[in-house]
N, C-alpha and C positions, 0 to 999 in steps of 0.2 A: 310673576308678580313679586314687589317685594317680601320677603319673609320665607318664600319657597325654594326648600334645600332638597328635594324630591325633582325626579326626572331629570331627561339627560340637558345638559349645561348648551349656551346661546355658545360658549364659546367652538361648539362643536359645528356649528352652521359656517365656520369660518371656508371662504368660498362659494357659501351658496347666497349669504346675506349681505348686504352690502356694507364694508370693513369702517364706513361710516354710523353707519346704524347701531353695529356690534358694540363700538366706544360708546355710543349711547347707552344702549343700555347697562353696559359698564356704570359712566355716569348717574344710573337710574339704582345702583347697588340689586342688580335684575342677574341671576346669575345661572338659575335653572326652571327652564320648561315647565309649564305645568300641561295637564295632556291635554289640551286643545290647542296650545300654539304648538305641541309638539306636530300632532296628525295635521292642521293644516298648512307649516312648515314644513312638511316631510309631502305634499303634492306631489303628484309628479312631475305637472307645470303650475308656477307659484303664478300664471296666470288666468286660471281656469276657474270659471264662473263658480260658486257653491255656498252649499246652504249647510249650516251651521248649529249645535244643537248642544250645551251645556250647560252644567250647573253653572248657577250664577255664581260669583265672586270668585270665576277660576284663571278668570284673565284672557278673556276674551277681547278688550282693546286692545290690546297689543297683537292678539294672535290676527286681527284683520288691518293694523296700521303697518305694521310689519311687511308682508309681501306687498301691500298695495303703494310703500314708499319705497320699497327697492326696486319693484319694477319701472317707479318714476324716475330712482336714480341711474337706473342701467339703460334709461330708452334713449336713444337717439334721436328721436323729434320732438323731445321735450321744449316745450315753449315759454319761457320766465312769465310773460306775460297773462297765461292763459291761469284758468282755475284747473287740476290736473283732476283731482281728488274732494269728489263729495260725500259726505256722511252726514247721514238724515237719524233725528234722535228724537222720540216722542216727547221729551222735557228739557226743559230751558237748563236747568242744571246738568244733565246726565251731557247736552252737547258741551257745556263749558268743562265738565271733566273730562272729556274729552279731545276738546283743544288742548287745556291744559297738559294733556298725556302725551300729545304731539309736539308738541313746542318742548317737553324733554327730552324725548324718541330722538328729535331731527336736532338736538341744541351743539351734536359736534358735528354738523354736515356744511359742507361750503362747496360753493354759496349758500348761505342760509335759506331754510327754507321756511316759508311762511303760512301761517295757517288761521286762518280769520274765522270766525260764529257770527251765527246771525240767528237772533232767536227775539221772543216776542218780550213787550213789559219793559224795553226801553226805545231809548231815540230813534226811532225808523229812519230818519230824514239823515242824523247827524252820523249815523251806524253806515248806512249806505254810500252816505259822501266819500269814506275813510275808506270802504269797501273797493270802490270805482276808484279813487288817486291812487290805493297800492296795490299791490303784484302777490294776493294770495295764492298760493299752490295748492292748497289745501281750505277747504271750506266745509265746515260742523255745521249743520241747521234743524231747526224745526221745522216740520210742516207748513205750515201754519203765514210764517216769518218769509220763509224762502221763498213762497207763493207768491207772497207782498212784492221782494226784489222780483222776480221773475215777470213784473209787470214792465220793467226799464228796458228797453231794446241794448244797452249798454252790459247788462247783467250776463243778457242770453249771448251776448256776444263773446262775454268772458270764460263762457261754461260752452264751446260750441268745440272742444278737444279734449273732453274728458279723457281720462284714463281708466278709472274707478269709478264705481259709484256702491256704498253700502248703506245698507239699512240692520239699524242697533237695535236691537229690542225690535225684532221682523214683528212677533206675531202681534202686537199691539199698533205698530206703524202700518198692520195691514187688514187689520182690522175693520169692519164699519164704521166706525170712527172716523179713520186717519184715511179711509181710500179716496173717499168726496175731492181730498185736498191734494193726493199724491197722485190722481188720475192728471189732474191739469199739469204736474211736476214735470211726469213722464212725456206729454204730449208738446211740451218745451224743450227738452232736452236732447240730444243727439240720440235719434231710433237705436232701439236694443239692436234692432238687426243689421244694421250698418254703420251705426255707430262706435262700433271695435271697441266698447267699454268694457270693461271687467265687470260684474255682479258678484254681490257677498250680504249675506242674509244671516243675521247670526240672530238668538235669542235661545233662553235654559230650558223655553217653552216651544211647539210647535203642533198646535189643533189642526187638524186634518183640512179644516177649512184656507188655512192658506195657501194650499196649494193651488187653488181657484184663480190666484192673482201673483202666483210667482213666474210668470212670462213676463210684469212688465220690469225685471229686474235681473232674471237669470234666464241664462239661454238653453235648449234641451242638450241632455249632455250632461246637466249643470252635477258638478261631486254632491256626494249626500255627506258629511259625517258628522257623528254624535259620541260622546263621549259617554254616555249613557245605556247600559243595560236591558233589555226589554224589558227587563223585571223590576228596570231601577227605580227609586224614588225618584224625580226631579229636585229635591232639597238637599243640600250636603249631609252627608250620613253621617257626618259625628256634631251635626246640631240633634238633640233633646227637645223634643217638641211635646208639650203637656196642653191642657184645657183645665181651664179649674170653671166648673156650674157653679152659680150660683142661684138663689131660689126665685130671684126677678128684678125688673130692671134697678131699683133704690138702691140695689147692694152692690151694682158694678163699680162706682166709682168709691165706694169705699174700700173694697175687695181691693181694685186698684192702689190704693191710697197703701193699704196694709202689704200686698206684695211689693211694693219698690223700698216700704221701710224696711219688711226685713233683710230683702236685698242687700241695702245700704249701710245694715247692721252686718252684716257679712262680708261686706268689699264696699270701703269705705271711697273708694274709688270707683263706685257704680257709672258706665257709660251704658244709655237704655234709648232703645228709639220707641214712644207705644205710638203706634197707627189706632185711627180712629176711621170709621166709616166714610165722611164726611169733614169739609174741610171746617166747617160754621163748630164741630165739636171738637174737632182737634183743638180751635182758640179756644173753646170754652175750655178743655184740660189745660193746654198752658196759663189762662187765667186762675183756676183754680190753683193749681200746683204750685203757681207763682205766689200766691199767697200763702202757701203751706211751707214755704221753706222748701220748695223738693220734694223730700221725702223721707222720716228719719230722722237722726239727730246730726246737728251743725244743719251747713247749709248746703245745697247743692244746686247749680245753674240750671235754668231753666230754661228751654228756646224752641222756639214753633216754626213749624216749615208748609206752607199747604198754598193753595189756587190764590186765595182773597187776599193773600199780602203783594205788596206792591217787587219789582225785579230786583232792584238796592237791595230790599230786605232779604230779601233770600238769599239774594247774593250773600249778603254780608251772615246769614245764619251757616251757608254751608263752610265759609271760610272758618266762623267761630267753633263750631261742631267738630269741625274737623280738627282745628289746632287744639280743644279743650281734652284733657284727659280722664275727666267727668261731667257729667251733665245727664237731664233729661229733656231728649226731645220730641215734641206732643207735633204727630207728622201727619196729614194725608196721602196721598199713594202719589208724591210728587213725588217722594224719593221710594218709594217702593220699587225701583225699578234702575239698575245698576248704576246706582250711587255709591258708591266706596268711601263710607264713613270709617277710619282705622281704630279698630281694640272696639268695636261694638260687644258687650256684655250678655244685651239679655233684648230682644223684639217682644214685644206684648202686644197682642192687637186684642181691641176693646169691641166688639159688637164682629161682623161677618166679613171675611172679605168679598168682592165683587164676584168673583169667582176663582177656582181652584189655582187657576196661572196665579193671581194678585197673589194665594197665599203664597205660592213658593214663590217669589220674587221679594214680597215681606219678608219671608223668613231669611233668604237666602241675604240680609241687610247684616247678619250675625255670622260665623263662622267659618270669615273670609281669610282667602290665601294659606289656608292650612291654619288657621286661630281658632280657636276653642270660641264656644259662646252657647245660648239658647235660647227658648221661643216658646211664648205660654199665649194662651187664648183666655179671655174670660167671658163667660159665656151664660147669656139666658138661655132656661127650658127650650125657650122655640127654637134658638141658635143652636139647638146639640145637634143639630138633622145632620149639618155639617160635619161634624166627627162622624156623625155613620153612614153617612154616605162617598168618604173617602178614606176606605179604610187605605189605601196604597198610601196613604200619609201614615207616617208613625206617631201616630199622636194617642196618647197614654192621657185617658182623662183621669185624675187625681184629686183628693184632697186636703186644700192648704193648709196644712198643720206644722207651721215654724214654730218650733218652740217659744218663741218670746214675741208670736202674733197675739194673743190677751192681754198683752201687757199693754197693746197700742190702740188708743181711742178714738180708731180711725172715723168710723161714727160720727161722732161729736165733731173733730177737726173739719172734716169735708160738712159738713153741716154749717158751719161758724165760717167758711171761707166760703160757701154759695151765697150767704146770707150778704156779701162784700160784693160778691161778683156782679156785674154789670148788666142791667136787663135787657139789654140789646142784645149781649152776646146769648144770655138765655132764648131771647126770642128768634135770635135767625139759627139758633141751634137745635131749637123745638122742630123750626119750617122742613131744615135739611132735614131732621131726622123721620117725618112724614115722607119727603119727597123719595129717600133712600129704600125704607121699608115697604112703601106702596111700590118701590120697584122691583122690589125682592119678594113681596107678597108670598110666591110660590113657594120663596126655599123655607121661608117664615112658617107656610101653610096655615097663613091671615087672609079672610076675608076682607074688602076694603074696612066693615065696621071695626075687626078689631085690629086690623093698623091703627084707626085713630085712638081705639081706646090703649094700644099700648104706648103712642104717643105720646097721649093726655098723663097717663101714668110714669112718664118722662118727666113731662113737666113738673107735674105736682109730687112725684114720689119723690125722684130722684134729682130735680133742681130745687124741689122746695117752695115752686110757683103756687100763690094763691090758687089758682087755675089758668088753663091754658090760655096762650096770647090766641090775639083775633086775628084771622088770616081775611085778607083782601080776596074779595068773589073771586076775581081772574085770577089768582094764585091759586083756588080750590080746583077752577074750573082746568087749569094747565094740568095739574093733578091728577084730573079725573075724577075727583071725590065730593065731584056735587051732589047733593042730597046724601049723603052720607052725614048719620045723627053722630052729635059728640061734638062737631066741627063749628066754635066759634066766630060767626064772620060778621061782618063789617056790611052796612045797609048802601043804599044808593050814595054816591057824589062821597063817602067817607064816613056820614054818619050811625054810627052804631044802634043796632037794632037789639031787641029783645030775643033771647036764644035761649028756646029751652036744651038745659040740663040733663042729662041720666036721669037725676033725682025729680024731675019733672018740675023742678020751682024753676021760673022765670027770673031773671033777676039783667037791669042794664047794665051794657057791655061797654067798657073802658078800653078805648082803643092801645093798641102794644104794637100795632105791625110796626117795624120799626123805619125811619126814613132813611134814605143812601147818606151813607156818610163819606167824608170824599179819603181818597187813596192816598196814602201815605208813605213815606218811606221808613218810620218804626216797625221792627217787623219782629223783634226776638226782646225776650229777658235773660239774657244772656248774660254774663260778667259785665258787662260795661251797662245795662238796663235794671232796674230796678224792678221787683216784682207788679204786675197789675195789680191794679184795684178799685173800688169802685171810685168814678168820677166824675165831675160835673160835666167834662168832653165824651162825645162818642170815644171810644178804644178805638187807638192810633192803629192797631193793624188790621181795620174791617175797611172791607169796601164792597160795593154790592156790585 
């Protein structure tokens, strides 16, 4: 990766790599190993099946683009017209970084070699025509997308001589999830057993449970290696990983508010990713935030990345994010998962992650390619379970005592820019943050009642809601939290019914659920966007 002047030099593979590639990464200012393209470049045969296993942000693209396009350019039956090389990516962004990282790789090889994505959130129809007239070699996808092509008898005819096939981020792509979609993939594709493909399974993660479904990808035999320790953390060991408690949910976003100012007072140059639970609160912080300025004094850019924005916008957030040399961006775990944002500063994540993998995969968003960075948690009472239940995480709860944190009325500020903020975005930020914590119940160690009431306490503490919005019976009932007291709903055909209270008073209920607003392609307040605020249109980056 660029920036790594550790381990032994690409220029030493000369003979074993192909002398086109090598100019590449020349080209790529790529110039020394880091130790997993070293150990899976140092194979015995750079064609044998294997499964893959390091810290994230250590450059592991390249360590599986790498043998899987030199053995395309050394074979003999290579066919211009066929698809050679496929690579399946859990997210729409993670596969176009990874086109993108091929189309540098391959930018001194001749004949050129081609490398096409197909992923979901744009033009199916118009994506696929461009697909079928040119001569991909290489083809990046999502699940999800690929499944879609894989309907055309024209697709499978192009993909019927693979030479490769990998999967990026394995333990997510193989996941309950992702198997529904990758089961019919497999059963299209040229048989693992006869099909003479290559298999390569890389991710920083690897739960015991994948191994349940790594036949339909790698064949017995397949190499094991991990750049990892028994002992090792899964997070880069020179990220600083803290937790700052606070005494309950009202105080997270101001807590928030007060750590990126002081940040920002310290390195005026702050570049910050915070993940948010949920993607409905991730816009609610970039709406706030955007009206705060940032964070600190002056200005600083502000831009959202998560599910509900439309593909344009994302698109165009990761391009900005990337080219900007500050900013704050308010993400859900769309990018938690080997995105290479360059000079990340500082990860925050605001409420739990999904599980132990998400953390190191969030974290691992900071202290890439040998760069310095760090990663703080803020954290309610119920949420500490998660510090003490991993301690193999180094995470050092602490706290926040900046010297010039009293000085900042963070308080007030976040209070005077919710009061701006958009009730829609409150309301489908209330909904997710129910559906999230009723899914997490256990780690919470909340009974359904006090999920809602830490909900409610969302609402009204820390958005500042008169009381909670009214949720739609079938939305409680998806839930599971019917007949669960606390919970606001909505009477037959829409009309609002009478709902007692905690406090036992009745009082009629003012419908809030909010209606679909349509998809758009604004998607960031980035430099060229102006901060949200509240307005007479739905907010241009919700869609339900």
């Amino acid at each position: 990766m660029e920036g790594v002047k550790s381990g032994p030099k690409y220029a030493s593979l000369a003979g074993r790599i192909h002398p086109q590639l090598l100019k590449g990464l020349e080209q790529m200012d790529y110039t020394h190993m880091t130790p997993v393209q070293d150990k899976v470049l140092n194979l015995p045969n750079l064609t044998d099946d294997c499964l893959v296993q390091a810290k994230t942000g250590t450059g592991k693209t390249i360590a599986f683009l790498l043998p899987a396009l030199h053995n395309l350019l050394t074979s003999k039956k290579r066919n211009p017209d066929k698809v050679a090389i496929l690579v399946l990516a859990p997210t729409r962004e993670l596969a176009q970084q990874i086109a993108q990282e091929c189309d540098r790789l391959t930018s001194q090889c001749q004949p050129p070699i081609e490398c096409s994505f197909a992923v979901g959130g744009s033009g199916r129809n118009q994506n696929l025509k461009k697909f079928l007239t040119k001569t991909p070699t290489v083809l990046v996808a999502t699940p999800g997308r690929f499944n879609d092509y894989l309907s055309e008898e024209a697709v499978r005819q192009k993909l019927d001589q693979l030479t490769c096939v990998v999967l990026d981020e394995a333990d997510r792509m193989l996941d309950a999830g992702f198997l529904p979609e990758l089961i019919p993939i497999f059963a299209q594709l040229p048989p693992k057993k006869t099909g003479n493909w290559q298999g390569m399974c890389f991710s920083a993660t690897m739960p015991a449970e994948i191994h349940k479904v790594l036949h339909h990808v790698l064949k017995p035999g397949y190499a094991t290696i991990s750049t990892l320790s028994e002992n090792d953390t899964p997070t880069v060991d020179a990220i600083p990983q803290t937790a700052i408690p606070v005494g309950g949910i009202e105080e997270v976003i101001p807590m928030l508010h007060k750590v990126l100012s002081c940040e920002r007072i310290d390195n005026p140059s702050l570049k910050a990713i915070i993940f948010s639970s949920t993607a409905r609160h991730a816009a609610l912080m970039y709406q706030i935030f955007g009206l705060t300025g940032g964070a600190g004094p002056g200005k600083l850019p502000v831009f959202q990345m998560h599910s509900r924005m439309s593909q344009p916008a994302r698109t165009r957030t990761v391009e900005e994010f990337k080219a900007t040399d500050r900013g704050l961006l308010f993400a859900s775990d769309v990018v938690g998962r080997g995105m290479d944002f360059p000079e990340i500063d500082l990860v925050v994540q605001v409420g739990l992650p999904l599980d132990k993998e998400q953390y190191v995969h969030r974290v691992g968003r900071t202290g890439r390619a040998g760069k310095t960075g760090r990663a703080t948690m803020i954290l309610i009472p119920e949420e500490m379970k998660f510090v003490r239940n991993n301690p193999r995480f180094p995470i050092k709860t602490i706290t926040f005592d900046h010297p010039k944190a009293t000085a900042i009325p963070s308080q007030e500020i976040i209070k005077a820019a919710l009061e701006r903020v958009d009730d829609d975005a409150k309301n489908k930020a209330y909904v997710a943050f129910i559906g999230f914590t009723h899914a997490l119940k256990r780690v919470y160690g909340l009974e359904p009642r006090g999920v809602v009431k830490l909900a409610n306490d969302f609402a009204e503490l820390a958005m500042g809601m008169d009381e909670p919005p009214i949720l739609e019976a079938s939305t409680v009932g998806k839930m599971g939290l019917k007949g669960v007291p606390g919970l606001r709903i909505s009477g037959k055909a829409g009309v609002p019914r009478l709902e007692k209270r905690p406090n036992g008073r009745s009082q009629p209920a003012q419908r809030a659920e909010p209606q679909p607003a349509k998809r758009t392609d604004d998607g960031n307040a980035g430099p060229s966007n102006p901060p949200p605020g509240r307005q007479n249109k739905k907010p241009r980056w919700s869609r339900n």
